[in-house]
C-alpha positions in Angstrom: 315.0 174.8 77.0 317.9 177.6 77.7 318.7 178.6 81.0 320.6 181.8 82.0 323.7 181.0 84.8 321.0 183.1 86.9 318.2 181.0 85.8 320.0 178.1 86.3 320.7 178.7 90.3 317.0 179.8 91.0 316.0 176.3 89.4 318.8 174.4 91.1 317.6 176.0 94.7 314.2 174.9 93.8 315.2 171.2 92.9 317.1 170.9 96.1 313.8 172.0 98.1 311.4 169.6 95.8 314.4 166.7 96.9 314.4 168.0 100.9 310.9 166.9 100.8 311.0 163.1 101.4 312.1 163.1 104.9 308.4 164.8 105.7 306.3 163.3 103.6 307.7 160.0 104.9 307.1 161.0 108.1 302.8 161.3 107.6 302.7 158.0 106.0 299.9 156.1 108.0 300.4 152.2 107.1 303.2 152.0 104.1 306.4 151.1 105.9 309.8 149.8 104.8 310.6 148.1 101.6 307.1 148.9 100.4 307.7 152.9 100.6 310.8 152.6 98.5 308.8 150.4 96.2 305.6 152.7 95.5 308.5 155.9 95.4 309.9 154.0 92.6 306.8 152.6 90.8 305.2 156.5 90.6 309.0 157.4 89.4 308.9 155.2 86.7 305.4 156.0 85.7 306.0 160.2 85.8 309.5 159.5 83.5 307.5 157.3 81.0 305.5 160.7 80.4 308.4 163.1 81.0 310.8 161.2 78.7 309.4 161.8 75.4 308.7 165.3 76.3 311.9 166.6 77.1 314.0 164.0 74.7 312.0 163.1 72.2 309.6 159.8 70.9 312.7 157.9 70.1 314.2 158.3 73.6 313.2 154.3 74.2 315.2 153.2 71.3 318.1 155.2 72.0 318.0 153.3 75.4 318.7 149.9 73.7 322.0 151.2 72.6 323.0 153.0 75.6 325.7 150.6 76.2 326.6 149.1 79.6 327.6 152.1 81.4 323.7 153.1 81.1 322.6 150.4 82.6 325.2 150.2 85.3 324.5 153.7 85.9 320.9 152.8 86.4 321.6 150.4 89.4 323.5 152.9 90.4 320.8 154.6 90.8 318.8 152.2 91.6 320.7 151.8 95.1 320.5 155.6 95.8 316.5 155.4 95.6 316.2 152.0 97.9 318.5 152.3 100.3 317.6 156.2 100.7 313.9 155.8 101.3 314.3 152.7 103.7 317.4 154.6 105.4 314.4 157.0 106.3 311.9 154.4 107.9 315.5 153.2 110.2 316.7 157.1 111.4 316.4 160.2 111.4 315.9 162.6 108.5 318.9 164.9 109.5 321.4 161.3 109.6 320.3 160.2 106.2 321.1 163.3 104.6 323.9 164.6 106.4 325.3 160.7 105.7 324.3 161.4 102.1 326.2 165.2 101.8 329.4 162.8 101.6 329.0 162.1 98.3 331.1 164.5 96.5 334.1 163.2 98.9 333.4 159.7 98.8 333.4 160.2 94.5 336.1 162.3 94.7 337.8 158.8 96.8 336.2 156.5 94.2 337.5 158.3 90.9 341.1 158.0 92.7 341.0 154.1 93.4 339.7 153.1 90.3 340.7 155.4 87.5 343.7 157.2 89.0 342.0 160.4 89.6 344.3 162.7 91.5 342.8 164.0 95.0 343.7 167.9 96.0 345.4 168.3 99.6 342.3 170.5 99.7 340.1 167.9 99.2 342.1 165.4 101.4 341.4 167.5 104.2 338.2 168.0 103.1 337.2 164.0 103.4 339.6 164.2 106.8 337.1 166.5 108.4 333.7 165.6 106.8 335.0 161.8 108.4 335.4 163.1 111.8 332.4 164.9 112.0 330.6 161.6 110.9 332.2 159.6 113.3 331.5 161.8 116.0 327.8 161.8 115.1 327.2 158.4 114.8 329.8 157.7 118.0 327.7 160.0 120.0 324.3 158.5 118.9 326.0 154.7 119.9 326.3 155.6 123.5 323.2 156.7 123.8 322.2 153.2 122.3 320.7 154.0 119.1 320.8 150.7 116.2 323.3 151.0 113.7 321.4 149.8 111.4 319.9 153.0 109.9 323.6 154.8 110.0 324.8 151.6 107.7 321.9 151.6 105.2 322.1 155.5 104.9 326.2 155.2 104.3 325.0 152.5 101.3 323.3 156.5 99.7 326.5 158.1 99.0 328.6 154.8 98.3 326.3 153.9 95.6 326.4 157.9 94.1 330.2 157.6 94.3 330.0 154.6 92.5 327.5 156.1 90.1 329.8 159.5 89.1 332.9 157.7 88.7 331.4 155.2 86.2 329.9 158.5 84.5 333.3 160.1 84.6 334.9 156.6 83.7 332.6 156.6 80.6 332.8 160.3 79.3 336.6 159.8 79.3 336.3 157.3 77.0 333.9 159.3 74.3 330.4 157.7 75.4 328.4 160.1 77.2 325.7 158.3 80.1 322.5 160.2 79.5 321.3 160.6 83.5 317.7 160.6 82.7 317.1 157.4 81.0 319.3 155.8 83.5 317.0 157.6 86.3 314.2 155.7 85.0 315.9 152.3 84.4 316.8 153.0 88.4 313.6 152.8 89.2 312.6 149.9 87.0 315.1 147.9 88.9 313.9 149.7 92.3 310.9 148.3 91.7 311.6 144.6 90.9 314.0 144.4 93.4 311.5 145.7 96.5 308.3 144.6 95.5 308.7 141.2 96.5 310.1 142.8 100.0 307.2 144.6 100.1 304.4 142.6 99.9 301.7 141.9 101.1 301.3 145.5 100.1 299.6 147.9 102.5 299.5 151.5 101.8 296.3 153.0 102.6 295.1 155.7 99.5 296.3 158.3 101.8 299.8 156.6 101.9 299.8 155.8 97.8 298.6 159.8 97.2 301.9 160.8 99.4 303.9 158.4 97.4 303.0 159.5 94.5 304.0 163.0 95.1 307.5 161.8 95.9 307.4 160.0 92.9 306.4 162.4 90.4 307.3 166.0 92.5 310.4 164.9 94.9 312.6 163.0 92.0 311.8 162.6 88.7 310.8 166.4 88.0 314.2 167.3 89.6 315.7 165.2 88.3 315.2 166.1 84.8 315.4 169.6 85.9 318.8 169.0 87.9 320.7 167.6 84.9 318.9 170.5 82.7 321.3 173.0 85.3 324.0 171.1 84.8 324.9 172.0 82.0 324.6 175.6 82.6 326.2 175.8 86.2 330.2 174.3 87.0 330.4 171.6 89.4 331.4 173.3 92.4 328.1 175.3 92.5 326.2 172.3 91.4 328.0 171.0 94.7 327.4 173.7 97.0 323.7 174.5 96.0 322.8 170.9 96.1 324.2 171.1 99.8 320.6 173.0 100.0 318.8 169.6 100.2 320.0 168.9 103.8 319.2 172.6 105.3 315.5 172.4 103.6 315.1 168.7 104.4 316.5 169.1 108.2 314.1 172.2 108.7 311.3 170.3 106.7 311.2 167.4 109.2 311.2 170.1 112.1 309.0 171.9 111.5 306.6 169.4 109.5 307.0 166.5 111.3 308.7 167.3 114.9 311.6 165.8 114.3 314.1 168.3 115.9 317.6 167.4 115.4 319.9 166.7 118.3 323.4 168.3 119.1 325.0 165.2 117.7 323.8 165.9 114.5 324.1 169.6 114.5 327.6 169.1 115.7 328.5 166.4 113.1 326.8 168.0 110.5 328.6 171.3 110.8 331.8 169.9 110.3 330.9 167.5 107.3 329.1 170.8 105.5 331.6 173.0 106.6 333.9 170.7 104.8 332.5 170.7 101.4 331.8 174.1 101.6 335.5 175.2 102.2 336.8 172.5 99.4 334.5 173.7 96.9 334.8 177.1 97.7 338.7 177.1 97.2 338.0 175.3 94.4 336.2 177.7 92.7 338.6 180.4 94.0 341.3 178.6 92.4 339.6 178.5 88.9 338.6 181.8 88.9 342.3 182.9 89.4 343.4 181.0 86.6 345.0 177.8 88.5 
């Protein structure tokens, strides 16, 4: 399948609104809670990519797999710690915290790739991770007066430390010649996901109601855009890969609101202005400068 660069962006919006979904969804769950959402999530993710897999990559995708290498399996519990510690940072806080939280993940990377493989860091994108941090420290300082747990803010930051974790081994890898193919490492993330959380989870006790919203995050919210994210990839350049996937906290903050009545408070407004305006301008310039020739 070729995209056009035009193409490409009218996908990439709709991925980000098929990922601002789970913040709703989880929101109408009658009896699943906890460690069992993430599980089921994970389950119905595995079971779509088992389908999607050979369609998009071929029958032989499974063998491939087995010589995938290290970095494709560390890549999928990479993964594997974005999908449990997202969906249970949802049943601890608010919708707008997790993702605003989870936004940081081109800066945290951007951090990662210069402790560990001496990556050098822009002034641009210094002040970038200067900002986004203040505006994350004021939202969480603001929500610990007013006596809110911690709890949910440390399991959401867990999101985008384990996605900078994930693109630096990537980066790590392609330098040295051996491309990480994101979509079998998707579905080994949820393999592990699953393992890992259904012993958390049980006694299991999603009602059909629950496992027919579960499944639509599952199949609709992340492995379809998934697959169709790293399809735009390599059409679009980072920084608008960056920027529009910046879309997933608008649709998923408005989602909750206006789904599910979560409104967000002037903490998180505040907070999540500055850590958006932040990756907006750093991308932004970044773009700017390639563009100029610099």
């Amino acid at each position: 399948m070729k995209l056009s660069h035009n193409r490409a962006i009218l996908l990439m919006v709709a991925v980000t609104m098929m990922w601002s979904t789970a913040g709703v969804v989880a929101r109408h769950l009658e009896q699943a809670r906890s460690f069992e959402v993430t599980f089921w999530r994970s389950f119905f993710t595995v079971l779509s990519l088992l389908v999607i897999l050979p369609l998009v990559q071929g029958r032989d995708v499974f063998a491939r797999m087995r010589h995938g290498g290290a970095a494709l399996w560390l890549s999928g519990l990479c993964w594997a710690g974005m999908f449990t510690f997202f969906m249970l940072a949802l049943t601890l806080t608010t919708v707008g915290n997790v993702l605003i939280t989870m936004s940081m993940t081109p800066l945290l990377t951007a951090l990662a790739a210069r402790i560990f493989i001496g990556h050098q860091i822009p002034l641009r994108t210094w002040m970038a991770i200067l900002v986004a941090g203040c505006g994350i420290v004021y939202m969480y300082g603001s929500q610990l007066e007013q006596g809110i747990s911690l709890v949910g803010t440390l399991v959401s930051l867990c999101v985008p430390i384990s996605g900078a974790a994930n693109w630096t081994l990537t980066q790590h890898s392609h330098a040295q010649g051996h491309d990480v193919d994101l979509i079998p490492a998707v579905l080994i993330g949820g393999v592990i996901s699953s393992l890992v959380t259904l012993p958390l989870a049980w006694p299991l006790q999603a009602s059909p109601h629950d496992l027919g919203l579960l499944f639509g995050l599952g199949l609709v919210q992340l492995a379809i855009p998934c697959v169709l994210a790293v399809m735009c990839t390599r059409v679009l350049k980072a920084p608008e890969v960056a920027l529009l996937g910046l879309l997933e906290v608008i649709f998923g903050i408005l989602l909750a609101w206006v789904g599910a009545g979560e409104a967000p408070g002037r903490d998180v407004l505040v907070g999540g202005a500055l850590v958006i305006g932040a990756l907006v301008a750093n991308e932004l310039v970044a773009w700017r400068g390639r563009a100029w020739g610099q």
